[in-house]
Structures are given as C-alpha cells and as structure tokens.
C-alpha positions in Angstrom: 54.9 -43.1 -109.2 58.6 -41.6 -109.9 58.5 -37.7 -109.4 61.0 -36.1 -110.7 59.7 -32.0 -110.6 63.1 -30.0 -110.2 65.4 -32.4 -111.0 67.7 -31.8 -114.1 68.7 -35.2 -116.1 71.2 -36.0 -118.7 70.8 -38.6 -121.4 73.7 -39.8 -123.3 73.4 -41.0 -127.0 70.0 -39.2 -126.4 68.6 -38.9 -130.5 67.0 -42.7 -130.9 66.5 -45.7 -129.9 66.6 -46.7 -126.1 68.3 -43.2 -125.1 65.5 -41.2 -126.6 62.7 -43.1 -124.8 65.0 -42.6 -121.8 64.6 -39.0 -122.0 61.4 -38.8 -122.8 59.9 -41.0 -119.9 61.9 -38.8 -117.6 60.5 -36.0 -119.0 57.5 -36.6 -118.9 58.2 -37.4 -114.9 58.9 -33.7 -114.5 62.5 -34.0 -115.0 64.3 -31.3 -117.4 66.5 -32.6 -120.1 69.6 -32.6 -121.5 69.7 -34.5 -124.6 72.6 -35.4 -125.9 74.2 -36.2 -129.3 76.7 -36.9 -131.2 76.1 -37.0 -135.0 72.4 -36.6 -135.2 71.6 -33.1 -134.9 68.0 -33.5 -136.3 67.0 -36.6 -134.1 67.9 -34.7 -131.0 65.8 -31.5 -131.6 63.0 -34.2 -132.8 63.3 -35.7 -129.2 63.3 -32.4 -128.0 60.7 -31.5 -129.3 58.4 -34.2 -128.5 59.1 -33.7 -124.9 58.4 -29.5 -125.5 55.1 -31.0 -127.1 54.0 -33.0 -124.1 55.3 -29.7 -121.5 58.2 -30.6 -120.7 61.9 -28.9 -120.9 64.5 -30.2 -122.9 67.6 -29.2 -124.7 69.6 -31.0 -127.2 73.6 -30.7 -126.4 76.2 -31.8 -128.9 79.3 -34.1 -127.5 81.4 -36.9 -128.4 81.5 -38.4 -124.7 84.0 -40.9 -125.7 86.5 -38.1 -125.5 86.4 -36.6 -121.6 87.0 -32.6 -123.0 83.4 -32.9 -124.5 82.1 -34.9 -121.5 82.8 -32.1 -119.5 81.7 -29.4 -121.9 78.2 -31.7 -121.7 78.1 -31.1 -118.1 79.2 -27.2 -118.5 76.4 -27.1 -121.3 73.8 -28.5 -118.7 74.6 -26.3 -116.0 74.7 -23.3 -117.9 71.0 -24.2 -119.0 69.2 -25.7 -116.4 72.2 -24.1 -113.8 72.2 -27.2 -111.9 72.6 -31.7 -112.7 71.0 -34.4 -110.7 71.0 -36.9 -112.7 73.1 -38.8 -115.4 72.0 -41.5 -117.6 75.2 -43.3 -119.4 73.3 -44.8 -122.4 75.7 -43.6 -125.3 77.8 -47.0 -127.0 78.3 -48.7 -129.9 77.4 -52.4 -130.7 79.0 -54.4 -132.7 79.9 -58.6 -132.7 82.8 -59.6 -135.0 84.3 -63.3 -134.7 88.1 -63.1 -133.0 90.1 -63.0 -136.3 88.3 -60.2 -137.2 88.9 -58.7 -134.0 91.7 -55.1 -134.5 92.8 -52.5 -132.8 90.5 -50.3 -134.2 87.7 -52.0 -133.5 88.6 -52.7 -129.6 89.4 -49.0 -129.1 86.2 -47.6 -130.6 84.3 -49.8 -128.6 85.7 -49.4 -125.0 86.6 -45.3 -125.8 82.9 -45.2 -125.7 81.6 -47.9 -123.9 83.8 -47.5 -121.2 86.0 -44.3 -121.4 83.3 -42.0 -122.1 80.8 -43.5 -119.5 83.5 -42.9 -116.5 84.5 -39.4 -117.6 80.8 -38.8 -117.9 80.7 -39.4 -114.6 83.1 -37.7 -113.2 82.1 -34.8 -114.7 78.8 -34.8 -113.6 80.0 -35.9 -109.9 81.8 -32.7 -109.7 78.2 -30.9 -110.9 75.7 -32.7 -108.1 74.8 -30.4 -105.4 75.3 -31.5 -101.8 72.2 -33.5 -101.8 73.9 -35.8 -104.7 72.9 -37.1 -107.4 71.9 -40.5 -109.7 74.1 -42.4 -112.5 72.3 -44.8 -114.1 74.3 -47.1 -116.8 72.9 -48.8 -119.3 74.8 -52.0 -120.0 73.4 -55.2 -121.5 72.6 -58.7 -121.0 75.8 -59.2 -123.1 77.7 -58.6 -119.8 76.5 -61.7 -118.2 76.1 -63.8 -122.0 78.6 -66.1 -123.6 77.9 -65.2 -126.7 80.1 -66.2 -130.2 81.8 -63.6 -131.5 80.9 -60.8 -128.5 84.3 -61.2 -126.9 85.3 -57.4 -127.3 81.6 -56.0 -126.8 80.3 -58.4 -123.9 83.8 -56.9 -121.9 82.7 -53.9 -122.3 79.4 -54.5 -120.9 81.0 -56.4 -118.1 83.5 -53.2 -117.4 80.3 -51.1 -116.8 78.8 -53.4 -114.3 82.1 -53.6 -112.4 82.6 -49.7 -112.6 78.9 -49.3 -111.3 79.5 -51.5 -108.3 82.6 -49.9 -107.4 81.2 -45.8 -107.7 78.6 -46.9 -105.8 80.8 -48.2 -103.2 82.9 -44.9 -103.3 80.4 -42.5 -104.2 77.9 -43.2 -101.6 79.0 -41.3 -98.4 78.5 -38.2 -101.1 74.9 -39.3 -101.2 75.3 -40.3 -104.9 73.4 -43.8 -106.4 74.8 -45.7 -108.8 73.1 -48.5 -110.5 73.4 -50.3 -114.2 70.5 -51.7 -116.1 71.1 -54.8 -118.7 68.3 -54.8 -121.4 67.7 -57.5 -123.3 67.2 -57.7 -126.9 65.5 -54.2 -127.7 63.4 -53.1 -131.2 64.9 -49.9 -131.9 65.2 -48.5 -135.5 68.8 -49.6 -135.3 67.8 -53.2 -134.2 65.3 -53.6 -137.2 68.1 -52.3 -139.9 70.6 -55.5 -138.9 70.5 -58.0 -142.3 69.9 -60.5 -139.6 67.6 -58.7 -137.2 64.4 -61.2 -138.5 66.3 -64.2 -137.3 67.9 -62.9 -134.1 65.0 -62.2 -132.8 63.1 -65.0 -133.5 65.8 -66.9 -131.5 65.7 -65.2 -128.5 62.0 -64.5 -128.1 61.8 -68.8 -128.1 64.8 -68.0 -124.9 62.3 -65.3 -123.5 59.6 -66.6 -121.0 57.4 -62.9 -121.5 58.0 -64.3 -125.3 58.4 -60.9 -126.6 61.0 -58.4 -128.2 61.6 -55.4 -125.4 60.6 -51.8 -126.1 62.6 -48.9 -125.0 59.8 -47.6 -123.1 60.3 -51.0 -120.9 63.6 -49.7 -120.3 62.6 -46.2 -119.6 60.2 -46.9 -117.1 62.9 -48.8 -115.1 65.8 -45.9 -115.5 62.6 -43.4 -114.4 62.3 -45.4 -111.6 66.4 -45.8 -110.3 66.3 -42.1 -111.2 63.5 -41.5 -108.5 63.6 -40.7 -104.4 61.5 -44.4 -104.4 64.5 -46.1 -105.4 66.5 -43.7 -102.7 67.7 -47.0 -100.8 69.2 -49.1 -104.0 72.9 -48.3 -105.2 75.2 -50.8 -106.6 73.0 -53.2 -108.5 73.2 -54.3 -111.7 69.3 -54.8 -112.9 68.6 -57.2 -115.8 65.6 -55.4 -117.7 65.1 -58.4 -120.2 61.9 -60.2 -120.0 63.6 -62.8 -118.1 66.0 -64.0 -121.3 68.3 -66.7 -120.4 71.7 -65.5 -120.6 
C-alpha cells in the first residue's frame, strides 16, 4: 500500500474531474495537499473539504499555470503552507478536437500554453522546491499521445510533447534523485466528459475498442498516480504508463 505520511503533493487543475480524485486518493494516503485552481474557486474548497472530512490536510491555491509567474507563486504558496514540496502532479489542460480548417492560432496557443508550457514551468518550479532527498512529477497525458485520431492533430501533439518532456526530465533530473513518469488515461467519466453533445456516442465506441469493456473512473487513475507518487514505485522514472483498460490506440 502507497504511504505517503509527510509528504506534501501538488495537484494541478485540482477542482474536478480526474485532478480532484487525484488529490483526494493522495490524501487520503497521508499526503498533504495543495489543490490547485484556476477559475473554480468553489470546487476547490469542496475538494478540500472532502479531504478535511476524511482527516486529511488540504489547501486550495489559486494559479493560472499556463503562465510560469503563477506557477511559481503555486510553488511559493505551497511552501509557505506546508513549508516544504515533494511531489507535483501536472494534471491541469484543456481538451478540445477541431478538424484542420478549423485549426487557429488561438486555438494552438491555448492548448500547448497549458498543456505544455504550464506543465514544464510547473516543474521547474517545483524542482527548485524538492529537498535533497527529491521529489516526484507525475504527468498526466492521454492515450491521445499514442492515437491517430481525426481532428486531434493540435491536442494529440500536445499529449505527445508531455511524454517526450517526461522521458527527457527523467533522464536529467535523476542524479538529483527526482522521478518522472506520465500516465495516459483512456476515455474517463468526469462531469466534463458527460456534458459533450456527443459524449453518449463516444463512449459507446470505445467501450466496444476496450477489452475491461468499461468507461474509466478517475479513482482508476488515482490509484495509479498514488502509486508513482510512492517509495514502492522508488525504482521507475521515465515511463510513460497507459492507464486505459487496455483501449486500442
């Protein structure tokens, strides 16, 4: 079982969905949180407060990590509370699929400022902030990084940019005793999933391409990032882990 007594964790795009189950699975393996948000003041104290609920510690943190000013101020924020970071969980980033003609500028840059940008600053932030015993990044990418799928062109890069970022920090991170791995969910039902016009549909598809032949829940991703966060996964460091019921990409 992951123990994570002492350890201080920050969760990314914390308020809902995948990120929230994030933080409250670490929590509830001893680990105090940070949860962080960006436009959803209320969600956040609601996570926090379910983890205060259950005995755990928790704080919600305001910051827009696509820009690296407020990914630092996170980190600042988390040592100031908790006065020290071992762990960082890159889970904030925007979806969205949109055919190539529809493809702008504006839409490419929101995607990889957060996506991307935010999750390296994040990091570096929070590298400068682990002790001497290091620390753990955990990105959550997606299955999109591996999928060809119509009309992902500008999303599925930016999937594929975090994979290649996590094996290369863990390649130059590792002498300072830092791990860095990604995980790739599959198709998850978050409230965000359930709202898309097509959801129904979607997800009838790819439970037919899924052998477990079921939708994921973000407590099957938590329990993976509570493991990676964990001295039991002490030997594991550049891997990029599929968490997806074994969906065909």
């Amino acid at each position: 079982m992951p123990n994570l007594k002492g350890k201080v964790a920050i969760v990314t795009g914390a308020s809902k969905g995948i990120g929230a189950g994030i933080a409250e699975d670490l929590a509830r393996e001893g680990a105090a949180i940070i949860v962080n948000y960006s436009s959803s003041p209320q969600k956040a104290e609601e996570v926090v407060g379910r983890i205060k609920a259950n005995g755990g510690s928790a704080k919600a943190a305001r910051a827009d990590v696509s820009k690296p000013a407020d990914a630092r101020q996170l980190i600042d924020a988390t040592l100031a509370e908790f006065g020290r970071a071992d762990i960082l969980v890159n889970n904030a980033g925007v979806y969205e699929f949109r055919p190539l003609p529809e493809v702008d500028e504006a839409h490419f840059d929101r995607m990889f400022d957060l996506n991307v940008k935010g999750l390296v600053f994040a990091t570096q932030a929070a590298v400068k902030a682990f002790g001497e015993n290091g620390g753990t990044v955990i990105n959550i990418s997606s299955m999109a990084s591996l999928a060809a799928t119509p009309n992902g062109s500008v999303y599925s890069a930016t999937k594929a940019a975090v994979d290649s970022v996590t094996r290369t920090l863990a390649a130059e991170l590792g002498p300072k005793k830092i791990l860095v791995n990604s995980v790739l969910p599959g198709p998850v039902e978050t409230d965000g999933a359930l709202s898309l016009s097509n959801w129904d549909e979607f997800s009838a598809r790819l439970v037919q391409q899924t052998p477990l032949g079921r939708i994921g829940k973000p407590a099957d991703i938590a329990k993976v990032v509570s493991f990676l966060a964990s001295d039991d996964a002490g030997w594991m460091t550049g891997q990029v882990i599929p968490v997806a019921g074994a969906l065909r990409a």
